[in-house]
C-alpha positions in Angstrom: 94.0 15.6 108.0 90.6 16.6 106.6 87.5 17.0 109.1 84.3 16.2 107.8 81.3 18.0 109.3 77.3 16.8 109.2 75.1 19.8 107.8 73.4 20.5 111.2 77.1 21.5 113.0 77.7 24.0 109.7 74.0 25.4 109.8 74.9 25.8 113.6 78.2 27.6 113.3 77.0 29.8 110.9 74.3 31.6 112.9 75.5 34.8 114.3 76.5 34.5 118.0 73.8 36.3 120.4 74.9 38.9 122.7 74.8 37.3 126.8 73.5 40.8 127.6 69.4 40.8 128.3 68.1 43.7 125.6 67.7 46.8 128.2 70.7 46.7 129.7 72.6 46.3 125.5 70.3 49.5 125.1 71.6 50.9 128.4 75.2 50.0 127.1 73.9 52.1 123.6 73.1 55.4 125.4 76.2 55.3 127.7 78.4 55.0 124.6 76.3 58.0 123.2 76.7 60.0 125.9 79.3 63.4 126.2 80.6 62.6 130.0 83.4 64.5 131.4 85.7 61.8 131.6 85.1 61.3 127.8 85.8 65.1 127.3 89.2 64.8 129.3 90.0 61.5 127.1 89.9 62.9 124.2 91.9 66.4 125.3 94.5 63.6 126.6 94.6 62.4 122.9 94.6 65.8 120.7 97.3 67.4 123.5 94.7 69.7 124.8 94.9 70.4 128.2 93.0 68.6 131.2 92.1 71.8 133.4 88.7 72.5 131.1 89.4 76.3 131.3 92.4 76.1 130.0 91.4 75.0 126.4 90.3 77.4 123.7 90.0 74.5 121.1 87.7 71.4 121.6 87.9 68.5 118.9 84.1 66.6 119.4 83.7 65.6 115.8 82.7 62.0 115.1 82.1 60.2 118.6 78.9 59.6 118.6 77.7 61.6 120.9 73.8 61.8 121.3 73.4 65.2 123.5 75.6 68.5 123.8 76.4 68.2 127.5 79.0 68.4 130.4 80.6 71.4 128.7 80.3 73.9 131.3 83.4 73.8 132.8 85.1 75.2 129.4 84.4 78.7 129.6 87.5 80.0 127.4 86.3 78.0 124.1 86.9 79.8 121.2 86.4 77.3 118.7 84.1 73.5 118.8 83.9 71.2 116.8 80.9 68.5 117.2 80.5 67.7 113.6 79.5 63.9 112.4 77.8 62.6 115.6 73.9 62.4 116.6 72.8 65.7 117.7 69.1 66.9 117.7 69.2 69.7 119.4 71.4 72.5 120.0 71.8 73.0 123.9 74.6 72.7 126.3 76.4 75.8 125.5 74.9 78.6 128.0 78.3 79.1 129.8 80.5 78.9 126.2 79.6 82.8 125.8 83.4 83.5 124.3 82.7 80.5 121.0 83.5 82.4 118.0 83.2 79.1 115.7 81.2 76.4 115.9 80.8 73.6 114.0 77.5 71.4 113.8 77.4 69.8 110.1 76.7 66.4 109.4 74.1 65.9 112.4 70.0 65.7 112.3 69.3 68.9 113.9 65.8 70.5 113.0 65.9 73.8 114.4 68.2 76.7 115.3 68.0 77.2 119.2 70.4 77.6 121.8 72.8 80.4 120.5 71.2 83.9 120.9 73.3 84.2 123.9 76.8 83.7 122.0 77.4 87.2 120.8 80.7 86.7 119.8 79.7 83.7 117.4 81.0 84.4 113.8 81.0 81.1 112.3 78.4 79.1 112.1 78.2 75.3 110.2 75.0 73.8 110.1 75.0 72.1 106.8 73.7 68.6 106.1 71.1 68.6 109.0 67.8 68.6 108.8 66.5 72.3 108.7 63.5 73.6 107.1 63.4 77.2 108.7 66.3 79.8 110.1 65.9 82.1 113.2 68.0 83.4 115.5 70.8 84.5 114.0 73.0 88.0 114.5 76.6 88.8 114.4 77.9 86.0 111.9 80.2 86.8 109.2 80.1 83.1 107.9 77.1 80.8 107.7 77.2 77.6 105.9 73.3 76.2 105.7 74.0 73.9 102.4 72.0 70.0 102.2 69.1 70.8 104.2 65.5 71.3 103.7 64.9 75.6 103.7 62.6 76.0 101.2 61.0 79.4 102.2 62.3 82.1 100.1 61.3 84.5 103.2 64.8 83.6 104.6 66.4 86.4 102.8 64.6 89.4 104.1 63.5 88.0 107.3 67.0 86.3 108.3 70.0 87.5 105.7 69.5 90.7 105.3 69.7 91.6 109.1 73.1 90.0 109.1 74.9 93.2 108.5 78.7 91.4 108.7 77.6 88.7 106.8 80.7 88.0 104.4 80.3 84.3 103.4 77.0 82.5 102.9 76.8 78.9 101.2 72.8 77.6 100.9 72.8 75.6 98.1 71.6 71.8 98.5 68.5 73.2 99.7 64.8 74.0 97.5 64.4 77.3 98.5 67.5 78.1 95.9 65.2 76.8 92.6 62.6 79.0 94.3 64.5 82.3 94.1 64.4 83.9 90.0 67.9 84.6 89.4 68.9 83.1 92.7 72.7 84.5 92.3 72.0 87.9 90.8 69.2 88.4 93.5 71.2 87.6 96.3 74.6 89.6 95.6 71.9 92.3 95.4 70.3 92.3 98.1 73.7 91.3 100.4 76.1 93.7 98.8 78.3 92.6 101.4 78.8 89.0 100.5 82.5 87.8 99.4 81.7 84.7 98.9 78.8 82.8 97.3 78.2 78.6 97.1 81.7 78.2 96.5 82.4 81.0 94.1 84.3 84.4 95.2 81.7 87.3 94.4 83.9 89.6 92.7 84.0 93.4 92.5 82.6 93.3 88.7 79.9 90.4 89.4 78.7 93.0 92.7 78.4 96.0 90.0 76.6 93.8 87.4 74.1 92.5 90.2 73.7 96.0 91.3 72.6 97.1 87.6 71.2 94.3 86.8 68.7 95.1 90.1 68.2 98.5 89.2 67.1 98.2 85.4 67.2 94.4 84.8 69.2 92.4 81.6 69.5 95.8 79.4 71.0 97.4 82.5 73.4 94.9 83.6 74.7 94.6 79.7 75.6 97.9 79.6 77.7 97.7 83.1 79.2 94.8 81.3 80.6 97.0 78.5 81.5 99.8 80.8 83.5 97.3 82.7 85.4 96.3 79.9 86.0 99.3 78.8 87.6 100.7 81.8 90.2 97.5 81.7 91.3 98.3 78.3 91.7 102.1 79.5 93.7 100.6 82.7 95.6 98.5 80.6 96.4 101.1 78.2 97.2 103.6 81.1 99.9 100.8 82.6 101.5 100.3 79.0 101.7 104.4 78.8 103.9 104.1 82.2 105.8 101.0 81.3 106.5 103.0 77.6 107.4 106.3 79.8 109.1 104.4 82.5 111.7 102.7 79.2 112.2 105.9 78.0 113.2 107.8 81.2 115.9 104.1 81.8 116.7 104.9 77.9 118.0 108.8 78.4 119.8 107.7 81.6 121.2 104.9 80.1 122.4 107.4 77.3 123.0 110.4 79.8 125.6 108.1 81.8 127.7 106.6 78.6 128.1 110.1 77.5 129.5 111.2 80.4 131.7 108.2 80.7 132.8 108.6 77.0 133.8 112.3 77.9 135.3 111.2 80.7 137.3 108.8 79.0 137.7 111.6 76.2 139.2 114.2 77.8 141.5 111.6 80.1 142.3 110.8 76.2 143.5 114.0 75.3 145.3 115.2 78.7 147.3 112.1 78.0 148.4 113.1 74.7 148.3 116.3 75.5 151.2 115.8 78.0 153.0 113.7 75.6 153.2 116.0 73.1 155.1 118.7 75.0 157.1 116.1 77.0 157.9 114.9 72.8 158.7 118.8 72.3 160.5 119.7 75.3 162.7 116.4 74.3 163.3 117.3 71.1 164.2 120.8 71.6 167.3 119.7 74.7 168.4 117.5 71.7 168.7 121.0 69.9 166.4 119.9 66.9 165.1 122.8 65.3 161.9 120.9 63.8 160.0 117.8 63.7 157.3 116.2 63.8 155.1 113.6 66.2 153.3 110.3 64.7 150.2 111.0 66.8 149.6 114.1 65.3 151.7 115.4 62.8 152.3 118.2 64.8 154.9 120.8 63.7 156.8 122.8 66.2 157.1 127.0 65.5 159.6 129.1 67.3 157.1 130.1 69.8 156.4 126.7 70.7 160.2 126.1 71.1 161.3 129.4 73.0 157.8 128.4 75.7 159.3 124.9 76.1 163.0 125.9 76.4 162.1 128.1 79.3 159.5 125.8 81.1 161.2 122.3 80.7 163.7 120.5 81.8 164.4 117.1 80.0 167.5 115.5 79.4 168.2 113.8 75.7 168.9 110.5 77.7 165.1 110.5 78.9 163.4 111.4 75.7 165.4 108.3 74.0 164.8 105.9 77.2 160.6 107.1 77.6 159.5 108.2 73.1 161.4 106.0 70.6 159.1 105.2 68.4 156.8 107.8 68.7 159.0 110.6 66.8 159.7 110.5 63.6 162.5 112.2 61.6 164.2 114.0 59.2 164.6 116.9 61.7 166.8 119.8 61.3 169.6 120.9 63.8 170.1 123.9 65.0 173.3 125.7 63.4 175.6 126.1 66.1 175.8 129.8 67.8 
């Protein structure tokens, strides 16, 4: 059954329903939801396994809450590592008795200024991209800083900032102005932080760090020549490692050789003894029978009187052996021996 409705009752129904709650106590309701309370803290270790004693935890997952202000953390002395990336954060504050944080994670927030960390000596990694800075201070001891997306635009920050970063190994600032300030903004900085691994998202490799280095030592003309040096000293490598691979084949090459000879002989002279000791057995046969001469199909060998007197005296065969053990092997006519 279809209801029909008067144009007042839709234009009434589709207004947005207004909140019961009188305006400051919905904003009161805002900044309680914004707010880092202990309980929250405990919430969420209850909900990424982390434990609920705070010192206990070396990992804190704070990302994306919505938190407004970096507080109630004082209890969580043995953090290592925080992450507090994607909420509301101005300011950085809150972390006075975190002195063991070796990472910490700030992106994606609307802070302005660097403050709040000169105490955390053991701090190595530091994310502060896609905030709102315009100027860097305060900074020592970091091996990996991530400032990308914000609003540095003073070229200064190199010799004033980077350059007293001594174990600075990976630096990412791109996204900001002060990079289409800088001439040469890649060359420049490898330069002058020769030990940088890692550039904007690109490795800085041993060959780009000697080009750089020429490149700030005698300019375009300099660095092309490193350029050819460089590849010249690959060929010579490569042509070094194909020398050993063609020295390495030849040394398998006269083993390979050295061993099949020796297995040959072997198989040679085992050759040999064999017929060797079949001839005189044939002999030694031949002569019980009283055959004066013959001769063998292996060989062609025919016996002399020496031969005949050595094997008379040595061995012993009888006539039925040498037919049962070499027919086939001896061949006649053969010549008896007249009868004494």
């Amino acid at each position: 059954m279809v209801t029909f409705h008067s144009e007042d009752d839709v234009q009434v129904k589709s207004e947005a329903p207004k909140s019961s709650l009188p305006s400051n106590e919905l904003q009161k309701a805002k900044e309680e939801s914004g707010k880092m309370t202990l309980s929250k803290i405990k919430a969420i270790c209850e909900k990424t396994k982390m434990y609920q004693t705070p010192h206990l935890n070396e990992l804190l997952y704070l990302h994306n809450k919505g938190f407004r202000k970096i507080e109630n953390l004082d209890q969580y002395v043995e953090l290592r590592t925080l992450y507090l990336e994607g909420n509301i954060l101005k300011k950085i504050e809150g972390l006075e008795n975190l002195t063991k944080l070796r990472c910490l994670y700030l992106h994606q927030n609307m802070i302005s200024k660097i403050e709040g960390i000169s105490h955390l000596t053991d701090l190595q990694n530091l994310n502060l991209s896609r905030n709102n800075l315009t100027s860097v201070f305060h900074l020592s001891n970091l091996s990996v800083l991530d400032l990308q997306s914000n609003h540095i635009d003073d070229p200064s920050i190199l010799e004033n900032v980077l350059q007293k970063l001594p174990s600075l190994k990976v630096l990412y600032l791109k996204g900001n102005p002060v990079v289409n300030k800088i001439k040469s903004y890649r060359r420049h900085m490898i330069f002058n932080l020769p030990q940088l691994t890692f550039l904007d998202d690109k490795p800085v490799s041993d060959d780009e760090r000697r080009c750089c280095k020429a490149w700030g030592h005698g300019g375009i003309a300099a660095e092309q020549a490193e350029r050819r040096l460089i590849l010249q000293e690959k060929r010579d490598r490569e042509k070094a490692d194909l020398d050993s691979f063609r020295r390495w084949q030849a040394a398998g090459r006269e083993k390979r050789v050295e061993r099949l000879y020796k297995e040959k002989v072997g198989e040679l002279s085992a050759k040999i003894a064999r017929r060797e000791s079949f001839r005189w057995k044939a002999i030694a046969s031949l002569v019980k029978q009283d055959i004066l001469s013959c001769s063998i199909s292996n060989d062609d060998t025919v016996l002399s009187e020496d031969e005949l007197s050595i094997v008379r005296s040595s061995i012993e065969i009888t006539p039925e052996l040498c037919r049962r053990s070499f027919v086939g092997y001896v061949s006649y006519p053969y010549e008896k021996r007249s009868p004494a």
